[in-house]
C-alpha positions as CSV (number, residue, x, y, z in Angstrom):
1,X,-10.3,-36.5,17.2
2,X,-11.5,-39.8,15.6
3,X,-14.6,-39.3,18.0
4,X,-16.0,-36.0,16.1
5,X,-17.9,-36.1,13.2
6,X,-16.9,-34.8,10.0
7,X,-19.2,-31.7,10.4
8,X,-17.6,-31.0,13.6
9,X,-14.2,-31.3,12.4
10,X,-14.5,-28.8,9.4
11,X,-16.3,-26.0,12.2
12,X,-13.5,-26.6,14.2
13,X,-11.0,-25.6,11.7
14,X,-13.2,-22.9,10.3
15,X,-13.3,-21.9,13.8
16,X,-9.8,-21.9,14.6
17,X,-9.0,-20.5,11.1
18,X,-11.1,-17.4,11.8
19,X,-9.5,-16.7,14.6
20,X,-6.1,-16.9,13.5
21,X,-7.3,-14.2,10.4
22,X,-8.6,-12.2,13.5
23,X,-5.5,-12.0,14.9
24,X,-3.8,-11.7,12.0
25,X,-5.5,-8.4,11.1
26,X,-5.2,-6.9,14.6
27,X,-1.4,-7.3,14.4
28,X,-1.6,-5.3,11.0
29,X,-3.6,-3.2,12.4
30,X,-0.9,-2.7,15.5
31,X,1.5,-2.2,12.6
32,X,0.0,0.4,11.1
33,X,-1.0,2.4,13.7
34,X,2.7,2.6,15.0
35,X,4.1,3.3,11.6
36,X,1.7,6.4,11.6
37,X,2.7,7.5,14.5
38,X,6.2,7.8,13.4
39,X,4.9,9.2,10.1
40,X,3.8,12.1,12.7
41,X,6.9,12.3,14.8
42,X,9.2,12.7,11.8
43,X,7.1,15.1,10.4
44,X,6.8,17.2,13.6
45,X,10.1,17.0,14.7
46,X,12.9,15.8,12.3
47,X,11.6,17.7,9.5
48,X,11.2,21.2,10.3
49,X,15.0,21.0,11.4
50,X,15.6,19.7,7.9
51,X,14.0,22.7,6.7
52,X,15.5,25.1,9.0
53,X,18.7,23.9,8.2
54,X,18.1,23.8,4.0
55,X,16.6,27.3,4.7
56,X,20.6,28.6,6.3
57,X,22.3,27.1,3.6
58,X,20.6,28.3,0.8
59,X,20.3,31.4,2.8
60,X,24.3,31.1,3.0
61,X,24.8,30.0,-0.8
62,X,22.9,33.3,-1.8
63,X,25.5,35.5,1.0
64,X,22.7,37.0,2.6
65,X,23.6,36.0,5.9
66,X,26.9,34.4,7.1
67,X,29.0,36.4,4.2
């Protein structure tokens, strides 16, 4: 390293430092992506149960079905 130049030294690290932000960002972007995906599936499947199911009990609270 005591060969380069100044100049060369700081492109390198800008370089390398670039990348690393790259990379960086592409793992958040990983991130988010899966948590919006499981956004979806909750919403598609685990909540309309929860509804269903507050729907019978209020359903049940009011005696209109299950007296």
């Amino acid at each position: 390293m005591e060969s380069f130049s100044v100049r060369a030294r700081l492109t390198l690290t800008k370089c390398i430092l670039c990348f690393l932000l790259c990379l960086a960002v592409g793992f958040g972007l990983y991130g988010i992506n899966a948590l919006n995906a499981s956004a979806k599936d909750v919403s598609l499947n685990s909540l309309p149960a929860v509804n269903a199911l507050g729907f019978l009990r209020r359903a049940r609270c009011a005696g209109s079905i299950f007296p």
